[in-house]
TORLO-230078 format. One record per residue (C-alpha): x, y, z; residue in three letters. Coordinates in steps of 0.02 Angstrom, whole numbers, padded with zeros to 5 digits, always signed. Layout:
# residues N
XYZALA;...
This chain:
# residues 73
+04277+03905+03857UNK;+04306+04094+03874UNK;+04384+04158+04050UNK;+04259+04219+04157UNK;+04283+04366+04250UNK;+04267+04424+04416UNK;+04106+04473+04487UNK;+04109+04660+04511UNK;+04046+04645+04675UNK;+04216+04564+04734UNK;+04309+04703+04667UNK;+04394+04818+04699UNK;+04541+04716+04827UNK;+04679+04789+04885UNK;+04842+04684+04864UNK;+05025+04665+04891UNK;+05167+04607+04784UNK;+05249+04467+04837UNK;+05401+04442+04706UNK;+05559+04542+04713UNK;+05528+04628+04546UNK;+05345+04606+04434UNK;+05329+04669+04249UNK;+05151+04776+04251UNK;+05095+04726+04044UNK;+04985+04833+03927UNK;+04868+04674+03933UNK;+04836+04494+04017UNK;+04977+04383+03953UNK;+05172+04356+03878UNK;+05115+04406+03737UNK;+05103+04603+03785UNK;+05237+04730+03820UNK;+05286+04751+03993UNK;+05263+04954+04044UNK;+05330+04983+04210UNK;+05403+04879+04374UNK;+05348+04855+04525UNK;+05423+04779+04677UNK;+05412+04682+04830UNK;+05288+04763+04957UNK;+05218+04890+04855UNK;+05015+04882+04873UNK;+04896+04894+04700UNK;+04710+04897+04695UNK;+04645+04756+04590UNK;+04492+04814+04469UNK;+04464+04649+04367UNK;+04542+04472+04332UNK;+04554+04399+04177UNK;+04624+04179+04161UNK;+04755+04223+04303UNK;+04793+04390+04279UNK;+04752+04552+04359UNK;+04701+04714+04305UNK;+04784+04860+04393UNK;+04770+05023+04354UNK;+04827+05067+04165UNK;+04903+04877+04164UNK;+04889+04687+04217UNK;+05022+04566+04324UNK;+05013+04384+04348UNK;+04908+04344+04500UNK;+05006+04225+04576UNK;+05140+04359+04610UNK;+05027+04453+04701UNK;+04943+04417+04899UNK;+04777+04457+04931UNK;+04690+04462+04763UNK;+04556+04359+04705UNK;+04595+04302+04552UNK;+04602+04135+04499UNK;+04671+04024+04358UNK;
């Protein structure tokens, strides 16, 4: 069964990183290049969720790593 996203009225959501140190990818999963960093504390507006990962700005992180967003497994 294919992920199913977000509704758009949930979104956008302000969140914070909760991991000392989270790989930002070009897409959602292991299988894409990590781009940048961020770290603990630093605060990302989440635009879309894809099968546990979300979509911020030009990238996507692992959900779990982050508090306050609304994505789900």
């Amino acid at each position: 069964m294919p992920a199913q996203p977000v509704m758009a009225a949930e979104l956008p959501v302000m969140a914070t990183v909760t991991a000392q140190a989270v790989n930002v990818r070009s897409g959602p999963g292991l299988d894409y290049a990590a781009r940048y960093w961020l770290y603990a504390g630093q605060q990302v507006i989440v635009t879309g969720c894809v099968t546990g990962w979300a979509r911020i700005g030009e990238g996507w992180v692992w959900a779990d790593l982050l508090e306050g967003t609304i994505c789900d497994d």
